[in-house]
N, C-alpha and C positions, 0 to 999 in steps of 0.2 A: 504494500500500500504506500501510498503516498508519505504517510508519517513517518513509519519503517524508512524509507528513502532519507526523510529530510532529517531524522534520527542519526541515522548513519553517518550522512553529511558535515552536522555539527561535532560527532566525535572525532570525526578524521580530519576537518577541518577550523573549527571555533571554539575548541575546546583546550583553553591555555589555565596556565596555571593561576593567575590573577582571575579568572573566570568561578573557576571547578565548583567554587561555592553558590554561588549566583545558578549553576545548571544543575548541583545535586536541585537545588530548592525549584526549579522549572521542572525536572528530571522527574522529582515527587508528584509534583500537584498535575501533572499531566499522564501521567505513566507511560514514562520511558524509559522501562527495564535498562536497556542496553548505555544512554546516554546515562542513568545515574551510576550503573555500574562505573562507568567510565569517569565521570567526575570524581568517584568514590577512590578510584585508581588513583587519579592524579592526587586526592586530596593524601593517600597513605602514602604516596611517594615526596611529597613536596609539603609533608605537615605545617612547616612553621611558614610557610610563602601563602599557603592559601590562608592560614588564620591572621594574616596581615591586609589578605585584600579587603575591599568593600562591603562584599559581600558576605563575608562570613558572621559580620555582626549583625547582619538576618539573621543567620541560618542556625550563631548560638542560640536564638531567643528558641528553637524551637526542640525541645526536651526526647521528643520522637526522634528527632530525624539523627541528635546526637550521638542517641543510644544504638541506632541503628548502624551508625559510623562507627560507634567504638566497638558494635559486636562484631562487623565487615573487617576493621582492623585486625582484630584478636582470632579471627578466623581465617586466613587467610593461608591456607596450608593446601598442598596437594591431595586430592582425595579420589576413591576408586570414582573411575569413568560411569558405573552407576546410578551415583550417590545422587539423587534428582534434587536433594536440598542443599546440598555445596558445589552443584552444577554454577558454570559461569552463564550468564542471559545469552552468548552464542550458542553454547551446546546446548541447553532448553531448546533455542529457536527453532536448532537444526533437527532435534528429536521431535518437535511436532510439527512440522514441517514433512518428518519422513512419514509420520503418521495422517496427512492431510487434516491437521488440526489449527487451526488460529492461530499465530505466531504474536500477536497484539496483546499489551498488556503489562502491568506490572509485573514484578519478578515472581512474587506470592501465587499472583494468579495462573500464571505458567505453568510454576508446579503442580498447582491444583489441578491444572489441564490432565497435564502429563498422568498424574495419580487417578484421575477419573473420577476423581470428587463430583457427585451427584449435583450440590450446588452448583458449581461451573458451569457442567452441562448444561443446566434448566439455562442458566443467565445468559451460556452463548446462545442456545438455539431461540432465548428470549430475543436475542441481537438480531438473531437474520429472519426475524417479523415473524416465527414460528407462534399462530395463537399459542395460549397456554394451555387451551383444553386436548389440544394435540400432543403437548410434550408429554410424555407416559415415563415415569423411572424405573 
């Protein structure tokens, strides 16, 4: 999709160190799995350069998003090719992608895909204007 594209775009291209906080906080409020992974990246590479930009004295105000940084931090280790919940938002994408499922979405909701979480289900086929009295679980 269009977003996926213009997602992409901003990681490979707009996404600087003086920035990474200002796009985790874009990255959240819109659900761009892969552009906040990638903020998130920059922020654990270049810790004390992004807590000096502009933008981070948003991003402290906001108590969620910190904690999610410090667990993305402290997590951040090799894990079996399996593991759907310490997958990176590219291999999510690519594994539901081989499954012809939605690739859009937060990182959370990915995995819910991926897991087949009965929720998800309902909420996408709610997406592609499926009445409700037709989704069956």
């Amino acid at each position: 999709t269009l977003k996926l594209f213009v997602e992409s775009a901003i990681v490979d291209t707009a996404l600087k160190v003086e920035n990474a906080a200002d796009w985790i906080l874009y990255a959240d409020s819109h659900s761009c799995a892969l552009l906040k992974e990638a903020a998130m990246d920059m922020f654990v590479l270049n810790q004390t350069a992004v807590m000096k930009s502009s933008g981070w004295r948003t991003l402290k105000e906001s108590a969620a998003l910190l904690a999610e940084i410090l667990q993305y931090r402290t997590c951040l280790t090799p894990t079996p090719s399996n593991d759907l919940d310490n997958m990176d938002v590219s291999s999510l994408r690519n594994q539901l992608e081989d499954r012809g499922l939605d690739v859009d979405g937060t990182r959370d909701m990915l995995i819910r895909r991926l897991k087949g979480e009965p929720r998800d289900r309902v909420a996408n086929r709610a997406n592609n204007s499926v009445p409700n009295h037709i989704i069956q679980e």
